[in-house]
N, C-alpha and C positions, 0 to 999 in steps of 0.2 A: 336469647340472652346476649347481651352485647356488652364485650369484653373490651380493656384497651390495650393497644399493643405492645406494652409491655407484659400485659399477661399472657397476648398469646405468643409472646418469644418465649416466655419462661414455658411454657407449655411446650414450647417448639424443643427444649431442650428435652426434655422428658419423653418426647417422643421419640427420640432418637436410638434413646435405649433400646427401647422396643424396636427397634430395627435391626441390631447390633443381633438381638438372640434369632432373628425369623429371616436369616439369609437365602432359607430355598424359596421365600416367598418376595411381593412385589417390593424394590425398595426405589422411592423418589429421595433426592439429591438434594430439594427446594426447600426447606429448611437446613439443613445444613450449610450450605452457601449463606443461605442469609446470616447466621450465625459468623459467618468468617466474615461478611460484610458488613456489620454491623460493627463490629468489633474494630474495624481497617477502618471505617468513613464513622464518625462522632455523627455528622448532621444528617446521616440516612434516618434515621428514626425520626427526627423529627421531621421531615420530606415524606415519609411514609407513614406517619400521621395527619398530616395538611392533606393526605389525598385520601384518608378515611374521612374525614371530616368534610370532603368535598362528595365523597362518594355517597355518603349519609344524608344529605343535603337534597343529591340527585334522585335519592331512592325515595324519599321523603314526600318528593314532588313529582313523584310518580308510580303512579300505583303498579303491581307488577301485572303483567302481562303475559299470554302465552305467547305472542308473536311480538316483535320490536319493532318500532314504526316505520324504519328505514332499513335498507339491507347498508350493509358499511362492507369494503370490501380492503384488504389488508395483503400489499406485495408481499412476498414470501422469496427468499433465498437460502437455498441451501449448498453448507461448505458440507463437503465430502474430505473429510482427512482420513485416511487409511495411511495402513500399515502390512498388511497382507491385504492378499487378492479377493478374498470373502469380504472383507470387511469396506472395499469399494464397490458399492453397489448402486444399481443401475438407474438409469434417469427412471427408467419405467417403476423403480418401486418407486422411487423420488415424488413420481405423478402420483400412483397409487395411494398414499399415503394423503397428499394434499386433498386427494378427492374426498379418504373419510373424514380428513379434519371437519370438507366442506357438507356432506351427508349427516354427521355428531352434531356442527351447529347450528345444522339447518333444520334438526330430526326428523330428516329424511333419510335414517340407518334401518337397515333392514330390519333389523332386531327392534325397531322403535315399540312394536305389536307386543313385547315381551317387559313393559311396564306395568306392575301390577295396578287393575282398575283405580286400587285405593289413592295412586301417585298420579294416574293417569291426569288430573285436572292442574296438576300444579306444572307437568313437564312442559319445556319451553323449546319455542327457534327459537334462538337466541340472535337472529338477526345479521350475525356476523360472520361473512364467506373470506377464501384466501383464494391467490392468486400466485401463481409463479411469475414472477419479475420478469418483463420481457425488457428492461431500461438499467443498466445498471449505474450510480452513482454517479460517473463523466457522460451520461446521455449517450451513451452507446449500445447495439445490442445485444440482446443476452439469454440462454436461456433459463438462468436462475438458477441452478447449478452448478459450480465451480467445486474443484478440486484441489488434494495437493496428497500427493506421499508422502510420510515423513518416516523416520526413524525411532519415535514415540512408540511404545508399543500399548501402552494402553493413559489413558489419561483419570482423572481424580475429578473432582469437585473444588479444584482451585483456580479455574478458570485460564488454565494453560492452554485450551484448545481453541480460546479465542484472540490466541495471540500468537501471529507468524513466526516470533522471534522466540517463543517457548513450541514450536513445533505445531504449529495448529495454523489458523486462518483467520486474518483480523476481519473486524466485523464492518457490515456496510454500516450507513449512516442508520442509526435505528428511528428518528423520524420521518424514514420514509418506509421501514422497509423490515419485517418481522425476520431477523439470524435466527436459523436452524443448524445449526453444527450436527453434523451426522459422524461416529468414532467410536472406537472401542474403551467404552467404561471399566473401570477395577471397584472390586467391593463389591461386586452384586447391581449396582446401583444400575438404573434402567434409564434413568434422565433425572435433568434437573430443570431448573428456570429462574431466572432473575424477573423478584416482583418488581412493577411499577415503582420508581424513586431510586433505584440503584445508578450506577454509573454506566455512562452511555455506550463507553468502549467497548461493556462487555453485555450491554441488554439482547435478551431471548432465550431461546430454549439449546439444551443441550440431549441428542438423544443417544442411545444402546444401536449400533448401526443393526445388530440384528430384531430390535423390537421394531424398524419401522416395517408399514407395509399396509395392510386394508385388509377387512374380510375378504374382499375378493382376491386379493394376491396378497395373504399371510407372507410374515419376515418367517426367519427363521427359532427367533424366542419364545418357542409355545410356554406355555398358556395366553405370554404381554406379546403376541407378534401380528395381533389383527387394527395397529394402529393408535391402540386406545393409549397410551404410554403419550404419543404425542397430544391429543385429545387433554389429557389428564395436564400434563406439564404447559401446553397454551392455557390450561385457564389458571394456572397462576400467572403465568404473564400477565396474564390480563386480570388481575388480583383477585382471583378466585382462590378460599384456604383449603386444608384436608374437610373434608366433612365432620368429621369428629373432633375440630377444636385444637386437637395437639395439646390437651390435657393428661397423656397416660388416660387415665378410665374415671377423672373425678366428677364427670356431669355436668363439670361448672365452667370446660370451654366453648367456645363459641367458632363457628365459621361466617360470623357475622353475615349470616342469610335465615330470613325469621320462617321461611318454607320449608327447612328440611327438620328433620326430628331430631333432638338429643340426642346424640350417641354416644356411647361409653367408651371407642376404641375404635383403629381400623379392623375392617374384616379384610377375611381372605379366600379364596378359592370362591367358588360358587355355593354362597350359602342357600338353604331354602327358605322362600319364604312363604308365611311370613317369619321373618325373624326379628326376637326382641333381645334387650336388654336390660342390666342396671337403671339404666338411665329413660329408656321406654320398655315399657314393660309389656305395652297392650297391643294388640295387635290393630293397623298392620305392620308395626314394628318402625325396625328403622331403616334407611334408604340405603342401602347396600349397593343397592345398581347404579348410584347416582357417580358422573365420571370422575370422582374428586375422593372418592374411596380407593381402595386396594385391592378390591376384587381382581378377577380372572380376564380379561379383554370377552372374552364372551358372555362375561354377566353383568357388564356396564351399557347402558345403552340411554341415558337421559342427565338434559341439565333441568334445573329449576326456574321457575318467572323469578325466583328475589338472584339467585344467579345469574340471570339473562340481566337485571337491573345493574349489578354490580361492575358486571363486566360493561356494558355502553355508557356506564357515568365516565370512564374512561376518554371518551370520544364525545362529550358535550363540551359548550364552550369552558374552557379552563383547565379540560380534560388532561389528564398526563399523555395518554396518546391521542390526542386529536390531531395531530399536524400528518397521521398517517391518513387523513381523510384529503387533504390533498397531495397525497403522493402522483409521482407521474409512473412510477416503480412498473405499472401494468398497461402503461401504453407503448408501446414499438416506438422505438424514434422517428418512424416514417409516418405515424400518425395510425398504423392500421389500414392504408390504403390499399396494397396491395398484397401479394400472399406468394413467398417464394416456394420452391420447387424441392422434394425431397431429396436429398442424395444418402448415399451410405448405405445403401440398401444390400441386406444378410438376409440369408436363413438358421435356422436351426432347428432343433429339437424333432428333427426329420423321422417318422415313423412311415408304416403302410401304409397309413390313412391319416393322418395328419402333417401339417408345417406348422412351425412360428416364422413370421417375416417380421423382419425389424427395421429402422431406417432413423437416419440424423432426424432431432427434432425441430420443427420450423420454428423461429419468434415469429411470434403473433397467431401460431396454428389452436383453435379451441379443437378442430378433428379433424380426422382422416380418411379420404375415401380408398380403399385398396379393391383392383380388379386382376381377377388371376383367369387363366383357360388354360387347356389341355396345350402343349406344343403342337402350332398346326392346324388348332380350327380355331373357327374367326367370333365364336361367342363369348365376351365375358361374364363372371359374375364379380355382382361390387359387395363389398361388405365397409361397413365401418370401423373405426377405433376411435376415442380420445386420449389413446396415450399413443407412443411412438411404435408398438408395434402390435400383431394382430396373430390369432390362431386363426389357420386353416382347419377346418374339417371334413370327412366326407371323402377323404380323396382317392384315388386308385393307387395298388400298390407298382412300382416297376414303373412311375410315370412321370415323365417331364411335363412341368407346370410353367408356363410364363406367370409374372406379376410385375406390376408395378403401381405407385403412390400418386396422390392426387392430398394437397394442403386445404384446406379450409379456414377463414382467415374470417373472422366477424363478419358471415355469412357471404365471403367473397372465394370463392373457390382459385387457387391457382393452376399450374398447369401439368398433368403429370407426367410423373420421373421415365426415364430411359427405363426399358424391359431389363429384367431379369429374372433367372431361371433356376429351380427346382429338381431335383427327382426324389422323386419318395421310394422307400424300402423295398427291397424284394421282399414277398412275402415266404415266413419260413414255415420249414415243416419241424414236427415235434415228437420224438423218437418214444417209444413207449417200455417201461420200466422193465426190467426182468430179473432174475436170483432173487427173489422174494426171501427172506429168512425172518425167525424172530429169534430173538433173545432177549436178557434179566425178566425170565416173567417170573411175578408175585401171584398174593393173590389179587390184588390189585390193579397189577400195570403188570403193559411186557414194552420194549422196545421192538418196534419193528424194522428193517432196514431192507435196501436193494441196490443193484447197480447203477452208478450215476449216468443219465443221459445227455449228451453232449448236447450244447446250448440251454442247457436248463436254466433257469434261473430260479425256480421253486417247483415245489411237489403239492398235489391233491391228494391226501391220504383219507379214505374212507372206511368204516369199518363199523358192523354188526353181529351180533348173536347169531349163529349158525341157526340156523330153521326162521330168521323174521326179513322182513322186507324193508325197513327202515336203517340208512344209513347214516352216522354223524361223518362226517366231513371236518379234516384240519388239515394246517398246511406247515412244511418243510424248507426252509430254505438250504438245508442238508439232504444227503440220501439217507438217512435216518429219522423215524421220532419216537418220543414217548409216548404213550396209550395209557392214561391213568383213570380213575374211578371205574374200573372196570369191577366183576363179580366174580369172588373164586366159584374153583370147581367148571367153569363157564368157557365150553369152545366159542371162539370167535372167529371170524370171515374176515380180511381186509384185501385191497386191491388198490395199488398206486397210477397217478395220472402225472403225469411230467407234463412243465408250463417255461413256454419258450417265447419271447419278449411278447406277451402276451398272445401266446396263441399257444391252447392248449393242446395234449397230446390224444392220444387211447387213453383209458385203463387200463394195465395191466390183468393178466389173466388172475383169479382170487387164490389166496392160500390161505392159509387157519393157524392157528394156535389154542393151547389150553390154559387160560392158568390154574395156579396151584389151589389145593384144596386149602383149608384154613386148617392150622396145626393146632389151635388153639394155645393159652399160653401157662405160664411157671408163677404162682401163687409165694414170693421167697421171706415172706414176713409169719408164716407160722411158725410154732401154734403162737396166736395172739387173741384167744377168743371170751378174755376178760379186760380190765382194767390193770388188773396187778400182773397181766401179762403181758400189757402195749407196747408193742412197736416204737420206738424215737426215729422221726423221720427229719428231713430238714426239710423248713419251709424255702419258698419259690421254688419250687423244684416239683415236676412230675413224678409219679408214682403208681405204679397198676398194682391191683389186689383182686382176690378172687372168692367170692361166696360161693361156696361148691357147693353146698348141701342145706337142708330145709332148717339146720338148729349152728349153721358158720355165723358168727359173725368176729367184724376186724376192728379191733381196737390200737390208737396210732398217739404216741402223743408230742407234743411241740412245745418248747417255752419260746416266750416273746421276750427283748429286752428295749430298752428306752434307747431313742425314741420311734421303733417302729415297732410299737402298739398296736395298729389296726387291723384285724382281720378280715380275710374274704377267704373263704373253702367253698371249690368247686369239684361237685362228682361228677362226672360226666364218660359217655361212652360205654353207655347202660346195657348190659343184656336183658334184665330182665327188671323189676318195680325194683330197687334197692333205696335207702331212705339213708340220714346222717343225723346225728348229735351230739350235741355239743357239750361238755362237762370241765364245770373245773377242779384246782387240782383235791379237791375235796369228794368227787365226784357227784355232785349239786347239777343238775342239769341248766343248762343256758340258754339251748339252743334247740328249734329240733327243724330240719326240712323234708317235708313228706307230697313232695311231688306225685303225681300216677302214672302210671305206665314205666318208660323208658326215658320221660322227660330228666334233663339232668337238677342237681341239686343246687342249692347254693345253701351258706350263711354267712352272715356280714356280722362283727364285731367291731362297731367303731369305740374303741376305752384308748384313754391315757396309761392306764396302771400296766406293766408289766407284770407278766405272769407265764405260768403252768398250765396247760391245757390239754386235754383228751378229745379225741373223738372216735364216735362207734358206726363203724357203717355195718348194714343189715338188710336182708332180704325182707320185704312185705309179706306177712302172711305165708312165711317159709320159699320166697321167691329165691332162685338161685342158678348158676350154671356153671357146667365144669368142662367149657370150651370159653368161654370169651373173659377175659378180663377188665373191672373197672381202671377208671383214672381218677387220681386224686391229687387235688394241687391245692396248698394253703398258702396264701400269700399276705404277705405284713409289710405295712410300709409306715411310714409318720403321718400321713393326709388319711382321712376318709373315705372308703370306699361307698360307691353308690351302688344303691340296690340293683339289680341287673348287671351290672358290668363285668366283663371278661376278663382276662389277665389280657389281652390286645385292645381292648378298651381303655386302660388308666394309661393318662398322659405323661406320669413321670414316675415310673418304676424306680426304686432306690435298692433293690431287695441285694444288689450282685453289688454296691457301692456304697458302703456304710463309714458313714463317720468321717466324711469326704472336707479335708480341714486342708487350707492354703495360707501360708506363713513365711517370713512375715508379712503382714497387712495393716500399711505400706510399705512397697518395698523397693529395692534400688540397684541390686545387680543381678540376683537370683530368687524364685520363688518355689518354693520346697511344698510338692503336695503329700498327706498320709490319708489312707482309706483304707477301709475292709473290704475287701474282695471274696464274693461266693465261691468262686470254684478258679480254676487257670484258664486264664485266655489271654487272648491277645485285644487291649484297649486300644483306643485313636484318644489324645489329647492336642487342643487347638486353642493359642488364644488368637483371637478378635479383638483389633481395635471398634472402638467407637460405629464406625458406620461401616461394622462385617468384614473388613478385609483380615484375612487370613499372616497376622504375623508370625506366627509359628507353628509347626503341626511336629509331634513326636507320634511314630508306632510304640508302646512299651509291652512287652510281655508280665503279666504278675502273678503271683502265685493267691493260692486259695489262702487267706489271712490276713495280714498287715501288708502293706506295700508303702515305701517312698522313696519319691523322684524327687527330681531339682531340674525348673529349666532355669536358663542363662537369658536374663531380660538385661544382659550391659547395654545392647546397642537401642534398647526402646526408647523412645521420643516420652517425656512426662505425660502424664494422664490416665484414663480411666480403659481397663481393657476387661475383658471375660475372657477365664478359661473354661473350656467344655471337656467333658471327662463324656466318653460314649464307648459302647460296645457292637455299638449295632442296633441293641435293642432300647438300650436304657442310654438317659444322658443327662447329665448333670452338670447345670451352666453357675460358677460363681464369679463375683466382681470384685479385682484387683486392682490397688492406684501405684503406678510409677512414678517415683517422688525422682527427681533432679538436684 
């Protein structure tokens, strides 16, 4: 369905919200930019319409393909602006990153095997590799990499980092040469990218210097740090939209590609598929894994053939970026004739049996031959690399290594580097534990503990049932751990192994412990063993009760008030068949759940009407016991409960935050919250601007009842923000405008 771009800007706004509430998860920059850009420059929309209408044209007159008929190959420069020492990071992830760009377009990513068959016909190469700039802008060399420190400590989505004079690094010429800015993002935001039509000064990508990086050498932003982030933000570069249109969830936007399926919304984390929606319903659903979603870096792993089209109508004649098809960006100024000589040559990450060796990187090097030997005899071994430096493995401990680098230049080998030298670790020894003790044991759990042994750096704690031969195994980064699901009444066996930079120690000799027998528990709601005897209990709240005898049973009752209506009771933590139901205040039966065994109960009440209600719990058939106590938990909220679901299943508990109102609405120097509060704790309140960044957080303490605060919004900027009310468990997000 093909939308025009003024619908999907308006979409583009609407998605943005949905960014604003889902800050632990992925957030792209790439519509927001365009929003600040479109607003700044009148004639971008119509510039980025002339190149839909060209790319429609393109796709029109060619049918898509799994492969693209020419490989296009596209310089790459990346500015490094840092601000601390983590955040300047190495040429080698710099390479590492460019490589998955070029494995993602090539679908040759390892993970390619992890397209479901049903995708498997439509996944595309897309035809289009990158290259690190060996020619920079004055015809000189380079290795495509350039730096700068600043004083910025984190940058925005206003395009400050691509300009030297707001702290950042001006951008090469972008018809020759695809800007990568690498730097520290605020708001969550992982990267962005300027579509095709924007202004030249600031065209490319902008990334999260911890998302860059490759499956094979991950950054540091788990789950976004196996490269996919860049992946994702080059193909709006290359005017590739979200998958889902940037509609919010109404069906009706488009990512102008007639190969991927309807979707109602971005996903996140690693869904399973297949997975449907509103908007496809049937399986095999809709394409989650596809690199223009919001998935996890490990659940992305495909573009599309109407994708693959989109992006090389680009690069045909009249194409917005065509003039990068003859860049010189990737030829050495010497032509690639010859291949200089490494210098700069490091080790590190020195263990017993391992090195890393690293060295300056060559212009013009596609790889590296590295040859090492023992100090002293005359045999080497070669091993390769494509990036600037290489693991050693294999090695002996207590031992000097020579090595040295040999360049590789478009199959022209140079000459290699001056020797240098090595020793790897002495090997250590690993002390074995002693004073074994235990303490806080339950029936449950005990803690165990012992003397700490010097060089440790973790502990092997194992441990079984006195008389059996099977041990579980966990580990300590303490001289102490916890031992839980254990069995009362139940001697146990355990014996500690101390682990010293990997090289593990003895076990220690075994000692034992007991835990405790079960006390059974305190029944404090008798007698309740009618209706016109019951118990008032408060709902969200835990509750144990006990049927001691073949003719107990426990009646409990609860009123609900508007607007949380909806009921869920859960019995659970069964000793013996016990069953529940449900009456109202008439005592009319409503409800009844009669599970077998030990299985636990539920009843679901989805009503509007506030009301009085009872319930009866009862042994089956005079089932009963007078050691273990049930659990009982009633919970009400304003939504529906779904059959099945847990009280750690519903997504937005309201039970502890009632009546949750923010005034005035709009407001202009102060915003006054009042709620009901369950019980006393201590809340977190947060508002969030627009695209998640944290403008305000209060700790409040409040009491079980009414509560109201007032925060101070004098110094906010106009517009639209959310405040989040959360406890830990529960959280409840409303939207606030700052009038000016």
């Amino acid at each position: 369905m093909k939308k025009s771009l003024l619908a999907l800007l308006m979409g583009a706004m609407m998605s943005l919200g949905v960014v604003a509430q889902n800050t632990p998860h992925r957030i792209c920059g790439t519509m927001d930019l365009l929003n600040q850009q479109l607003a700044s420059d009148p004639g971008m929309a119509a510039r980025m319409q002339a190149i839909e209408n060209q790319t429609a044209e393109y796709v029109r007159n060619h049918a898509h393909n799994n492969q693209s008929e020419s490989i296009i190959t596209i310089p790459v420069v990346f500015h490094i602006v840092y601000n601390t020492t983590a955040q300047n990071i190495t040429d080698a992830k710099c390479i590492a990153q460019l490589n998955q760009l070029n494995l993602d377009y090539a679908r040759l990513n390892a993970d390619a095997s992890s397209t479901p068959a049903a995708f498997q016909g439509v996944a595309a190469n897309t035809g289009i590799q990158f290259c690190l700039a060996q020619r920079d802008p004055n015809g000189n060399a380079t290795t495509g990499i350039e730096r700068r420190q600043t004083t910025v400590t984190s940058f925005s989505t206003n395009d400050n980092v691509k300009r030297t004079a707001n702290g950042g690094m001006d951008a090469w010429s972008s018809s020759s040469y695809l800007n990568i800015w690498v730097c520290n993002l605020s708001g969550g935001v992982l990267g962005y990218a300027q579509f095709p039509g924007g202004t030249a000064s600031t065209d490319g990508v902008v990334l999260l210097y911890s998302s860059v990086g490759s499956v094979a050498s991950p950054g540091t932003a788990s789950p976004y740090n196996l490269g996919r982030t860049a992946t994702h933000e080059v193909g709006h570069w290359l005017n590739l939209r979200h998958i889902w249109g940037d509609d919010g969830s109404a069906c009706s936007g488009s990512d102008q590609v007639s190969d991927t399926p309807n979707q109602a919304s971005e996903k996140y984390g690693c869904p399973t598929y297949p997975s449907t929606d509103a908007c496809t319903s049937t399986s095999p659903g809709i394409m989650f894994m596809n690199y223009m979603d919001y998935t996890d870096d490990a659940c992305m792993n495909m573009f599309t053939a109407g994708q693959s089209s989109r992006m090389n109508a680009l690069f045909t004649t009249g194409g917005t970026r065509a003039s990068l098809l003859t860049s010189l960006g990737c030829t050495p100024p010497s032509g690639g004739g010859s291949c200089g000589t490494p210098s700069g040559l490091a080790s590190s990450s020195i263990t017993t049996t391992s090195a890393t060796v690293s060295w300056a990187a060559v212009s013009g090097a596609s790889s590296y031959n590295v040859q090492y030997r023992v100090n002293g005899t005359t045999t080497w071994t070669t091993v390769t690399s494509t990036t600037n430096s290489r693991s050693l493995t294999g090695l002996s401990a207590n031992t000097t290594y020579q090595y040295q680098v040999q360049a590789v230049c478009s199959g022209t080998s140079g000459t290699y580097s001056s020797i240098s030298t090595f020793t790897t670790a002495t090997a250590t020894t690993c002390g074995t534990p002693a004073s074994l003790t235990s303490s806080a044991i339950t029936t449950t759990s005990a803690t165990v503990s012992w003397g700490a042994v010097s060089g440790a750096s973790s502990y092997n704690v194992q441990y079984r049932v006195n008389g059996t031969t099977t041990w579980t195994t966990v580990t300590s980064t303490t001289n102490s751990r916890s031992l839980t699901g254990l069995t009362a009444n139940t001697t146990y066996q355990y014996q500690v192994q101390a682990v010293c930079s990997g090289v593990n120690g003895s076990y220690s000799s075994i000692a034992t412990f007991t835990t405790l027998a079960s006390s059974g528990c305190t029944d404090i709601w008798e007698s309740n063993n009618s209706i016109s005897t019951a118990k008032t209990i408060s709902t969200n709240t835990d509750i144990t009760g006990q049927i001691s005898s073949t003719t107990d049973k426990d009646y409990f009752k609860f009123t609900t008030t508007s607007p949380n209506t909806y009921i869920r009771i859960n019995l659970t933590n069964l000793p013996a068949d016990f069953d529940i139901r449900l009456y109202n205040s008439s005592g009319t039966q409503l409800a009844i759940s009669q599970n077998g065994s030990t299985t636990s109960e539920q009843i679901i009440r989805n009503t509007t009407t506030a009301a009085t209600y009872y319930i009866q719990v009862y042994g089956y058939n005079g089932a009963n016991s007078t050691t273990v106590c049930y659990n009982l938990r009633v919970n009400v909220g304003s939504t529906a409960f779904r059959l099945g679901e847990s009280a750690e299943d519903q997504l937005e508990p309201v039970a502890n935050f009632n009546d949750f109102v923010l005034f005035p609405n709009p407001a202009k120097d102060q915003v006054n919250l009042t709620f009901n509060s369950g019980v006393n704790e201590v809340v977190s309140v947060r508002v969030l601007d627009m695209v998640g960044k944290v403008a305000r957080q209060l700790n409040l303490a409040v009491e079980q009842g009414d509560n109201k605060f007032s925060i101070d919004v004098a110094d906010f900027s106009k517009g639209i923000y959310f405040v989040e009310l959360t406890n830990g468990n529960e959280r409840i997000v409303k939207k606030i405008i700052i009038e000016r």
